[in-house]
N, C-alpha and C positions, 0 to 999 in steps of 0.2 A: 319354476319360472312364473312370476307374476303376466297377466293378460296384456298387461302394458305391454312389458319385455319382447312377450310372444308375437305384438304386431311391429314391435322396432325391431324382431329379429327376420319378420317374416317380410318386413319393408328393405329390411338391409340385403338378403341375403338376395331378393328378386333384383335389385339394381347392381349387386356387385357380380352374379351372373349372365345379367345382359352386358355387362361395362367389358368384364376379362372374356367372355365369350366371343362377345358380336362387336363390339368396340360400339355399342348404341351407351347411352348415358342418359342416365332421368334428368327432369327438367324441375325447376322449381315452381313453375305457374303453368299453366292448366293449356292443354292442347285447343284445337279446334274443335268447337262442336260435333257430337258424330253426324253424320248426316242420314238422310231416309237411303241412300242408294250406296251406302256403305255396307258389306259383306260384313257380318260377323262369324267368329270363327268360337267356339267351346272346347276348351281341353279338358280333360280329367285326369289324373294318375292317382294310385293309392299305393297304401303301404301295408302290411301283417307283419307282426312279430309277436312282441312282449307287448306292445302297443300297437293301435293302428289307426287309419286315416287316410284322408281322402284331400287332394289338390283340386282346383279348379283354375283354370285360367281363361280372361277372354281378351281377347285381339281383334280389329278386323284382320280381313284379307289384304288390305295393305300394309300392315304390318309385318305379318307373316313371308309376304315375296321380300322385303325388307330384311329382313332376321335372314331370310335362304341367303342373299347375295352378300350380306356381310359375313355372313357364316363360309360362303365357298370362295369366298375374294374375287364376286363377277359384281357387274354391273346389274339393278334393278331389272332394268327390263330385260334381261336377258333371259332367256323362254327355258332355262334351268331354275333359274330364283322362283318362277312362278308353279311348277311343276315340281318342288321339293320344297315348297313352301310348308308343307304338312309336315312335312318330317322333317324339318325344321325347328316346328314349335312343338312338339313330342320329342325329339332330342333336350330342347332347353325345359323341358318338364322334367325330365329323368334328371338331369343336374341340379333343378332347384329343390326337387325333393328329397334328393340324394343329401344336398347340403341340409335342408332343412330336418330331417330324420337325424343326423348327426346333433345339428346345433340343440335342439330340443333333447333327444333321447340320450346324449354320448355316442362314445363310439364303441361300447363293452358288448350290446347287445345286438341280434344279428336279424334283418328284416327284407323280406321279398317284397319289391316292386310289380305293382301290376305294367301290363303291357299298359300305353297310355293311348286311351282314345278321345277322337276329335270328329266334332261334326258343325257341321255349317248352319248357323240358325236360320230361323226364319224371318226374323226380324230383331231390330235392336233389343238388346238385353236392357232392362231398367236397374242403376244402381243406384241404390242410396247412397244423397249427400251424407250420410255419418258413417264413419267408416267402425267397423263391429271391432270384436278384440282379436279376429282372425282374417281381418280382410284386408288389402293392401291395395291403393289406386297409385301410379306413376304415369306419368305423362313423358314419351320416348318419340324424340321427333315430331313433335305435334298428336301424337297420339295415346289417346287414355288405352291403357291399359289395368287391366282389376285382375287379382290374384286373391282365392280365398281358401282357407283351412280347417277342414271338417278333423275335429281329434274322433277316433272311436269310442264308442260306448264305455 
């Protein structure tokens, strides 16, 4: 699979798991600014087998209570979407790497998931306007979102 491929598979597969997961859907032009008093949030999950590698995802924390209430079919503010906001977006980690391991690797070879962890930044993540051959931005409700693909050694 050419690099090209690998970021239209890794562009595809991030919007068709938030689309049939959460019913949120990528946008085609560019969210709101983040702003300085926005929470961001880091995900990580990785994979071993015959291959391996490593996921990365960032979201604020408004995204995240998002994803919980469309994920449980409550309303936003409802004080479960914000308190299962984390296991939320480690839930939709385990799916998009799950798909992505398949699309890339097949399905003949057999690979363990790490546990997926997340932590709360300190302040806004800086991305690059260019997007690399493993990294994917989508904008979901007003909100940028960055997905990026470390293959292993």
């Amino acid at each position: 699979m050419t690099q090209h491929q690998k970021t239209a598979t890794l562009t595809a597969i991030f919007s068709e798991v938030l689309a049939n997961l959460a019913f949120m859907f990528s946008e085609d032009e560019e969210g709101a600014t983040p702003s300085a008093g926005d929470v961001w949030l880091e995900t990580e999950i990785g994979y071993h087998g015959p291959q391996s590698g490593t996921l990365r995802f960032w979201c604020t924390r408004e995204f995240a209570v998002q994803l919980a209430a469309n994920l449980l079919g409550i309303d936003p503010n409802d004080e479960d979407a914000d308190t299962k906001s984390t296991d939320a977006v480690k839930e939709f980690m385990n799916i998009v790497c799950g798909q992505l391991i398949t699309a890339i690797h097949g399905t003949e070879a057999v690979f363990d998931l790490t546990i997926p962890r997340l932590a709360e930044l300190s302040e806004t993540p800086q991305f690059s306007d260019e997007e690399g051959p493993h990294s994917s931005t989508v904008f979901v409700e007003g909100q940028r979102l960055h997905l990026r693909y470390e293959p292993g050694a």
